[in-house]
Each structure stands twice: as C-alpha cells, then as structure tokens.
LUMZAVO-107318 format. One line per field, with one value per residue: residue number from 1; residue in one letter; y, x, z of N, C-alpha, C, O in turn. Coordinates in steps of 0.2 Angstrom, whole numbers, padded with zeros to 4 digits. Each point is the difference from the previous one (the first is absolute). Layout:
<titors>
n = NUM|... .
res = A|... .
nY = Y|... .
nX = X|... .
nZ = Z|... .
caY = Y|... .
caX = X|... .
caZ = Z|... .
cY = Y|... .
cX = X|... .
cZ = Z|... .
oY = Y|... .
oX = X|... .
oZ = Z|... .
</titors>
This chain:
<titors>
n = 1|2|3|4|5|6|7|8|9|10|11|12|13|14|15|16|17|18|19|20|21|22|23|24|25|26|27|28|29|30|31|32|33|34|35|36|37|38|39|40|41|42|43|44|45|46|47|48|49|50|51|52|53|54|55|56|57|58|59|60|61|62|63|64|65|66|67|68|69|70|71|72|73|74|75|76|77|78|79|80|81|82|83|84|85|86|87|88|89|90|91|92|93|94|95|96|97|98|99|100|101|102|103|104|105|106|107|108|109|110|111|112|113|114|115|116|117|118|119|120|121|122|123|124|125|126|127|128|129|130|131|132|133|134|135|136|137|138|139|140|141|142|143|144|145|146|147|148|149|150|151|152|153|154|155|156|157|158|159|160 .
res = X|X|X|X|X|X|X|X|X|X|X|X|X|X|X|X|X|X|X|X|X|X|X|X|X|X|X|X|X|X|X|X|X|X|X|X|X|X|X|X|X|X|X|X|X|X|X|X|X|X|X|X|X|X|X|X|X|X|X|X|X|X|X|X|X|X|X|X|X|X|X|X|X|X|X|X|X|X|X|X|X|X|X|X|X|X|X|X|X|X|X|X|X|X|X|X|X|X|X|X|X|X|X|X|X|X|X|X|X|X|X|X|X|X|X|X|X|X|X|X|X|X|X|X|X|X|X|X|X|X|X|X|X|X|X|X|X|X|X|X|X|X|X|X|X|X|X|X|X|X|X|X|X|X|X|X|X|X|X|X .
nY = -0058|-0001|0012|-0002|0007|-0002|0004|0005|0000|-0002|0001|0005|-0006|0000|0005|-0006|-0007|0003|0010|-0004|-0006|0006|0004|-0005|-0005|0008|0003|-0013|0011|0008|0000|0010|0003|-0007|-0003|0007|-0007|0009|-0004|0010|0008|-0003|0004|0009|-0009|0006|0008|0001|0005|0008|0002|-0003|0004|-0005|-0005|0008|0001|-0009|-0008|0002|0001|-0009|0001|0003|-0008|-0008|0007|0002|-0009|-0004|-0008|0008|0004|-0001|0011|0011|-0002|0001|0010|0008|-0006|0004|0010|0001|-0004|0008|0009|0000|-0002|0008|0003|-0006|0011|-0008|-0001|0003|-0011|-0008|0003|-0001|-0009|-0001|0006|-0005|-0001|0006|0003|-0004|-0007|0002|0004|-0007|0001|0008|-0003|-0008|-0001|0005|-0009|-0002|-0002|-0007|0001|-0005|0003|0000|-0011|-0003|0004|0001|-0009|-0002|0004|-0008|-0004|0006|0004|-0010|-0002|0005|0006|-0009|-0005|0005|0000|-0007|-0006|0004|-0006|-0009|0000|0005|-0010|-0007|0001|-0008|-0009|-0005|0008|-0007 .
nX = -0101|0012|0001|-0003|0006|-0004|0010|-0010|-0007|-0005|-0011|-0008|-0011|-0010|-0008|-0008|-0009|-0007|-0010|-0009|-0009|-0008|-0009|-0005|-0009|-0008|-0010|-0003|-0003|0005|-0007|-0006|0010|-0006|0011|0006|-0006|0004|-0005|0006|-0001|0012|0009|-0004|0009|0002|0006|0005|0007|0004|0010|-0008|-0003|0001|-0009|-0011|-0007|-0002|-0008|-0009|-0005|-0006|-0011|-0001|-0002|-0008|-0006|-0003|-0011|0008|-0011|-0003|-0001|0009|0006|0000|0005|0011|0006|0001|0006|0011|0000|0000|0009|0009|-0003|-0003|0013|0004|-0003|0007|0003|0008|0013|-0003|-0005|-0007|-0008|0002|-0003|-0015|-0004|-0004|-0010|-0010|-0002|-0004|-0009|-0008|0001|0001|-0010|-0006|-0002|0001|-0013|-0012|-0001|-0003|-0011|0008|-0008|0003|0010|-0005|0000|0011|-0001|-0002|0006|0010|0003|-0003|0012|0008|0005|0001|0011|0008|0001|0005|0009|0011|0009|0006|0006|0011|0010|0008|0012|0011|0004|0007|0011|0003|0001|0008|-0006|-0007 .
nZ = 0026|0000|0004|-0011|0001|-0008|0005|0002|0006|-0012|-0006|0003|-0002|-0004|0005|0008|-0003|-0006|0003|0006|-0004|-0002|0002|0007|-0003|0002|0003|0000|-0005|0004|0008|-0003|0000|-0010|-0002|0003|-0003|0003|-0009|0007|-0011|-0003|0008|-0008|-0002|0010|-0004|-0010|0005|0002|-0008|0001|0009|0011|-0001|0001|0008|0007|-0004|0005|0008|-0002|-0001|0012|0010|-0002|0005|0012|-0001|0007|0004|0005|-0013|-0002|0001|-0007|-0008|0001|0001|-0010|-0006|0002|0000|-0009|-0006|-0002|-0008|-0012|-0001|0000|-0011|-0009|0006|0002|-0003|0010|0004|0000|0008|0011|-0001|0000|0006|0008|0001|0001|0011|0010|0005|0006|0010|0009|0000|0009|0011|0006|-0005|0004|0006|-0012|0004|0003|-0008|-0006|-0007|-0010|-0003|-0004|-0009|-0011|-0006|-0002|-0010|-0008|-0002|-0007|-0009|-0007|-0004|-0005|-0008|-0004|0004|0001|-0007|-0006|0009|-0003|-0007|0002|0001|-0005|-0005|0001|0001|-0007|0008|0001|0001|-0005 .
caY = 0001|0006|0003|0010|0005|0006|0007|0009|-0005|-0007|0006|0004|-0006|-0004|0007|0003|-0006|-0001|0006|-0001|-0004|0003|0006|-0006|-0001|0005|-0001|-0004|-0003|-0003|-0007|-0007|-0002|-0004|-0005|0004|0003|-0001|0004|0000|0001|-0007|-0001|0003|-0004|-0007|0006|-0003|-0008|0003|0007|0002|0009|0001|-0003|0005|0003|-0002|0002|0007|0001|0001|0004|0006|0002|-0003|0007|0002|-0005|-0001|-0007|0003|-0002|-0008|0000|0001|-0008|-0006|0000|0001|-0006|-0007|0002|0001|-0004|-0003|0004|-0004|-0007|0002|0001|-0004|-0006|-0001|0001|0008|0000|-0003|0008|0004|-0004|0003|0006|-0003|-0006|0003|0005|-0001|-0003|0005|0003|0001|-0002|0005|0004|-0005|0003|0006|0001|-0008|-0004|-0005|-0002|-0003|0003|0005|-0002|0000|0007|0003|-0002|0001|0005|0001|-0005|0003|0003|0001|-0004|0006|0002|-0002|0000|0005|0005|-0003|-0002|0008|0002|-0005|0005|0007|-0003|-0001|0007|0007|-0003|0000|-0004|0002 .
caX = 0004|0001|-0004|0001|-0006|0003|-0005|0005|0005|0006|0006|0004|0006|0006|0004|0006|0008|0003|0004|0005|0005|0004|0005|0005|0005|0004|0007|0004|0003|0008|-0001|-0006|0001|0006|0000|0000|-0007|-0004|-0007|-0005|-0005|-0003|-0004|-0006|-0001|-0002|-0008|-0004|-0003|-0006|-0003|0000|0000|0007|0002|0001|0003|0008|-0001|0002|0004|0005|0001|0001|0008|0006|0000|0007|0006|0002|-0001|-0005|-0006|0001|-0002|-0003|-0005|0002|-0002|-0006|-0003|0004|-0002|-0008|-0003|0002|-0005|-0003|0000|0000|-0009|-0002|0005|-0003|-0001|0005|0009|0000|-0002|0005|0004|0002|0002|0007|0001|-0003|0007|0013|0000|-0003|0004|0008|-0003|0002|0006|0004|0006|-0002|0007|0007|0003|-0002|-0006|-0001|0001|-0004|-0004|0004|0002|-0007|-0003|0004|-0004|-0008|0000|0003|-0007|-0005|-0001|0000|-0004|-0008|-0003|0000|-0005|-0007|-0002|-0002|-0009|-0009|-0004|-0004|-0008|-0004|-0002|-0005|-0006|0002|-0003|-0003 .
caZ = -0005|-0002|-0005|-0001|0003|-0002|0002|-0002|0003|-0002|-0005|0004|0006|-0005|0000|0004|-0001|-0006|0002|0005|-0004|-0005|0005|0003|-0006|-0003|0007|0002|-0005|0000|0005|-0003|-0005|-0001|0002|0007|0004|0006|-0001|0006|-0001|0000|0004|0000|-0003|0003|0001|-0002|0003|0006|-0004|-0008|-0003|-0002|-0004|-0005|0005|-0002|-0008|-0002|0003|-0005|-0010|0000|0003|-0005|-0004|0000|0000|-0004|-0006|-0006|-0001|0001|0008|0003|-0003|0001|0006|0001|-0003|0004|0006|0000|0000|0007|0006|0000|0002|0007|0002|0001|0004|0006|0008|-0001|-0002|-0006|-0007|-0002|-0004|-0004|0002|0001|-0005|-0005|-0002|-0002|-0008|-0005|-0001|-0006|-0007|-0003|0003|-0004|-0009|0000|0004|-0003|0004|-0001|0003|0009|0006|0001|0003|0006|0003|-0001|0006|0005|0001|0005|0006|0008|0000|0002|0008|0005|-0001|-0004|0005|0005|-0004|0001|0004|0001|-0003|0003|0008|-0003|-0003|0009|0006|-0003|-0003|-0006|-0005|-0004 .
cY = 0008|0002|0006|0002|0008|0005|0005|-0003|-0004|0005|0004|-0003|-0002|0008|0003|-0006|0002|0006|-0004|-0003|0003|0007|-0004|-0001|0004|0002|0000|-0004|-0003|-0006|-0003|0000|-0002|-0006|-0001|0003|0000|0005|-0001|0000|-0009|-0003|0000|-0006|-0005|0004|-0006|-0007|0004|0004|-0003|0005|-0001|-0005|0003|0005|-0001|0001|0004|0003|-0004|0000|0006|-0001|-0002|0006|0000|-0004|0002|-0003|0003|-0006|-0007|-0002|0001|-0006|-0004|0000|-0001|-0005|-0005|0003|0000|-0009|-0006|0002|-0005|-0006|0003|0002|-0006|-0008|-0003|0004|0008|-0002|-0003|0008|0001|-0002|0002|0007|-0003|-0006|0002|0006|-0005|-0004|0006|0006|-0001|-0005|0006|0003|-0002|0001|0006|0003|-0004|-0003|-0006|-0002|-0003|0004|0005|-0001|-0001|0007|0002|-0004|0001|0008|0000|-0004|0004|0006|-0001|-0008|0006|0003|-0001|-0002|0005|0005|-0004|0002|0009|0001|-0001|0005|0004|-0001|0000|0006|0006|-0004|0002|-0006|0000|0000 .
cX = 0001|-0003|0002|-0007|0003|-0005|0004|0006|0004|0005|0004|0007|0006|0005|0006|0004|0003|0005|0008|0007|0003|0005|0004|0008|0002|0004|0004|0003|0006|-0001|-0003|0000|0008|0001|0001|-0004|-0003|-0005|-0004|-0007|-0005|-0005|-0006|-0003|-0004|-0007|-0007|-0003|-0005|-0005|-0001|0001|0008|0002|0003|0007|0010|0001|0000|0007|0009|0002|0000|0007|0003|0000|0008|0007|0007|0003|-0006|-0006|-0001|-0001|-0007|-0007|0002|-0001|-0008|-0006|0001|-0003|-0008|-0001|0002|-0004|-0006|-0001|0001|-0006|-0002|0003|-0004|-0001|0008|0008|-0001|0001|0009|0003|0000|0005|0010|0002|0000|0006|0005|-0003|0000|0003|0007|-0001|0002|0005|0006|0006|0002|0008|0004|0001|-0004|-0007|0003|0002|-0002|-0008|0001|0001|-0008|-0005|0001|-0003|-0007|-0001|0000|-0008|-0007|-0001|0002|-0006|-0007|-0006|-0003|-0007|-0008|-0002|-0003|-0007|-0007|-0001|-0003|-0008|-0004|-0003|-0003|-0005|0001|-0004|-0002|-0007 .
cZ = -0001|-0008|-0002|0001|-0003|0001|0002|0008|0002|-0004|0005|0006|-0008|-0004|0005|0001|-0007|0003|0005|-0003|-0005|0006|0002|-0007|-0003|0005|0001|-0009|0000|0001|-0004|-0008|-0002|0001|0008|0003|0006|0000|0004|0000|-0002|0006|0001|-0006|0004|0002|-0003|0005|0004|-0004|-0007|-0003|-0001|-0009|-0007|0004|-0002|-0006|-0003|0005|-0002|-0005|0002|0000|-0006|-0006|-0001|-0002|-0006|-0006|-0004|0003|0002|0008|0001|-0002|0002|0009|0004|0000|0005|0007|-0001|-0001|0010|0005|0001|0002|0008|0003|0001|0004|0005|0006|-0002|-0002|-0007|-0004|0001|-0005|-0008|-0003|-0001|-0007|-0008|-0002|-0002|-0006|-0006|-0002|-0004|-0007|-0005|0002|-0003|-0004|0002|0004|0001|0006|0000|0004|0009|0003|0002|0003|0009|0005|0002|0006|0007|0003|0002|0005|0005|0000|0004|0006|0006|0000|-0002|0006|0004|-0005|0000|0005|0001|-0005|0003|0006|-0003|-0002|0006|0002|-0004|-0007|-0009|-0005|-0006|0000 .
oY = 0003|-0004|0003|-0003|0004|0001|0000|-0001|-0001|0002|-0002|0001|-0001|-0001|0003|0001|-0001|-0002|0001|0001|-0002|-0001|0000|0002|-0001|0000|0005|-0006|-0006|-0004|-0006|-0002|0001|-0002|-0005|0005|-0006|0004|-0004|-0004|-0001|-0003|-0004|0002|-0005|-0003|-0003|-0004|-0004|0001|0001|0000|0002|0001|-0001|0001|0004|0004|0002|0001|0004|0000|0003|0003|0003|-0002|0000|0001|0003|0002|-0004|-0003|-0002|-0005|-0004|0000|-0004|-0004|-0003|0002|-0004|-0005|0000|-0001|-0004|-0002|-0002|-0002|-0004|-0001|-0001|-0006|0002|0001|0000|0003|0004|0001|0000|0004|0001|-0001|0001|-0001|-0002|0001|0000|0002|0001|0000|0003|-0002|0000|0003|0003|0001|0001|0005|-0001|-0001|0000|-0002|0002|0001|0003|0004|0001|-0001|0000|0002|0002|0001|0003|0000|-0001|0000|0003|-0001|0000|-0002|0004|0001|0000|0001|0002|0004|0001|0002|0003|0002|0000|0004|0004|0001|0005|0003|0003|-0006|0005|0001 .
oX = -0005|-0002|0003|-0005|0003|-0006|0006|0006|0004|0006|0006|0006|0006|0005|0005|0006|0006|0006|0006|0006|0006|0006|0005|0006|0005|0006|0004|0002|0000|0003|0000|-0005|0005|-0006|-0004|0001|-0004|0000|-0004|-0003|-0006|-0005|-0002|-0006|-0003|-0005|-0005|-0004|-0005|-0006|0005|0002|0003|0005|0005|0005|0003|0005|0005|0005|0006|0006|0000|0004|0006|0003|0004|0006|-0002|0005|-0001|-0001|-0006|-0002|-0003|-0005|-0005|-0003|-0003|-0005|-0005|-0001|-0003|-0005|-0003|-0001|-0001|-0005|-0002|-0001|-0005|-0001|-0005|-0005|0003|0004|0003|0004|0002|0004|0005|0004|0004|0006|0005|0003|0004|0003|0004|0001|0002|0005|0003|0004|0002|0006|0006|0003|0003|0006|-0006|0001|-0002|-0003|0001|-0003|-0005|0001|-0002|-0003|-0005|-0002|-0001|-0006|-0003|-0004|-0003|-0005|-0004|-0004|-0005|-0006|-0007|-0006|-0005|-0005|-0006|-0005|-0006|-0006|-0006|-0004|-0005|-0006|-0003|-0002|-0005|0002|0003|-0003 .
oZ = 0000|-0004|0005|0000|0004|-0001|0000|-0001|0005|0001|0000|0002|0000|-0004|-0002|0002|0001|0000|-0002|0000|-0001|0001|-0003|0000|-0003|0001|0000|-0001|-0002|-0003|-0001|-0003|0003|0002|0001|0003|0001|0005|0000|0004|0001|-0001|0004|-0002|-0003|0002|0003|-0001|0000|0002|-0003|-0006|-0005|-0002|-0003|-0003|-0004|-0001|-0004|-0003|0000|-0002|-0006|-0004|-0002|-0005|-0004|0000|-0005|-0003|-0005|0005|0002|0002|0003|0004|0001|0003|0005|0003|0001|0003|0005|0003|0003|0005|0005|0002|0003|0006|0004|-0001|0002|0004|-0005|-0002|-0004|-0005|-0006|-0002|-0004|-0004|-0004|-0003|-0003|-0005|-0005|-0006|-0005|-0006|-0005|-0002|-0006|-0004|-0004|0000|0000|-0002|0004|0001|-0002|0005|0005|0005|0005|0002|0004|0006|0005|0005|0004|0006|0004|0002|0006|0004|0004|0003|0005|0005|0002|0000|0001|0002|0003|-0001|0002|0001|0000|0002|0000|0001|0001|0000|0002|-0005|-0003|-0002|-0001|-0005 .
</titors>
C-alpha cells in the first residue's frame, strides 16, 4: 500500500512540481484560463500516481498559478481544492490509465460549478469545453510525462 512518507526530499520534489506547474501556466496564461482551456501544466496531474510528493505538489502549484486567474478568489479555492482532491484519487489509482481520469473527471464536473456564472455561460457547456480540454491535455500528454517522470526517478534513485 502506498504511504506519505514526508522528508526534506518529498518537500523539495513537491516544491519543484508546484514550481513547474505554476511557470507552465503563467506562461502559457492566454491558453490555461476560462472556459477554453487547454492547461499544458495539467499534464504534471498524473505525477501523483508514482510520487506522492506530486500530490501537495500540483496543489499548491495551482493556487500559485490561479493567483493570476482572472476569476479571483473562487478560482483560486475552487480550483485548488478540485486538483488536490484529483491528485489524491490519482495517487490512489490502480493501474497508470485509471490515475488519468480523475485529473480529467473532477475538472470538467467542478470547475464550471464556479466558472459558469463567472462567464454567463451555461454549466454543461462549459463542463464540455473544461473537459474537453483535459481530455486533450492529458490523454496527449499524461502519459508521456509520467512515464519521463518514472525514468528521471530511476536513474537517479530518487527516493525517500
């Protein structure tokens, strides 16, 4: 059974996922905010199936990037909440395709609960969109990154 294990090495690993994720999305602002999002920095969400460090990791990492949102505070709570709790069900997946789902499920539901009102457009289709976006996101990507992750872990014995 998977375990936290918290040490000056988890901190630091869940420091430079939060880093990555957040420079990713400012970034790339124009793309990862709104009802229209293709938030490259998502990819880095399937991190939790290998890492738990990635779980704080993401989480914090997007209540930095949602700083800049330009839905406020409700982004920055509402998103942050909805990715830390997807991070968690991704840590606690079976097997590498099941983790991708929350990441993907958790957003298009959750998010336009607040985006929604927030951009007078009607819940589903902004569900629709939101999903759609981490579909492409992180069925392109989520894969490939995991898989980058687990080498870098590897090869440089990355443990706690």
């Amino acid at each position: 059974m998977k375990e936290f294990k918290i040490s000056a090495r988890f901190i630091a690993r869940a420091a430079i996922i939060a880093a990555v994720y957040t420079g990713l999305t400012m970034t790339l602002q124009s793309i990862s905010f709104g009802p229209i999002q293709f938030r490259l920095a998502e990819a880095l969400t399937v991190l939790p199936f290998i890492d738990a460090a990635a779980v704080p990791g993401v989480a914090l990492g997007c209540m930095f990037a949602n700083l800049s949102s330009p839905f406020g505070l409700v982004d920055i709570l509402g998103g942050s909440l909805i990715t830390l709790v997807s991070a968690y069900l991704t840590y606690k997946a079976p097997n590498r395709y099941v983790a991708l789902l929350p990441p993907i499920i958790l957003n298009a539901l959750g998010v336009p609960i607040y985006l929604a009102p927030a951009a007078n457009m009607p819940y589903w289709l902004v569900a629709l969109k939101v999903g759609l976006g981490q579909l492409v996101v992180i069925g392109l990507l989520g894969l490939p990154v995991l898989s980058l992750y687990q080498r870098i872990m590897s090869r440089f014995s990355i443990k706690d």
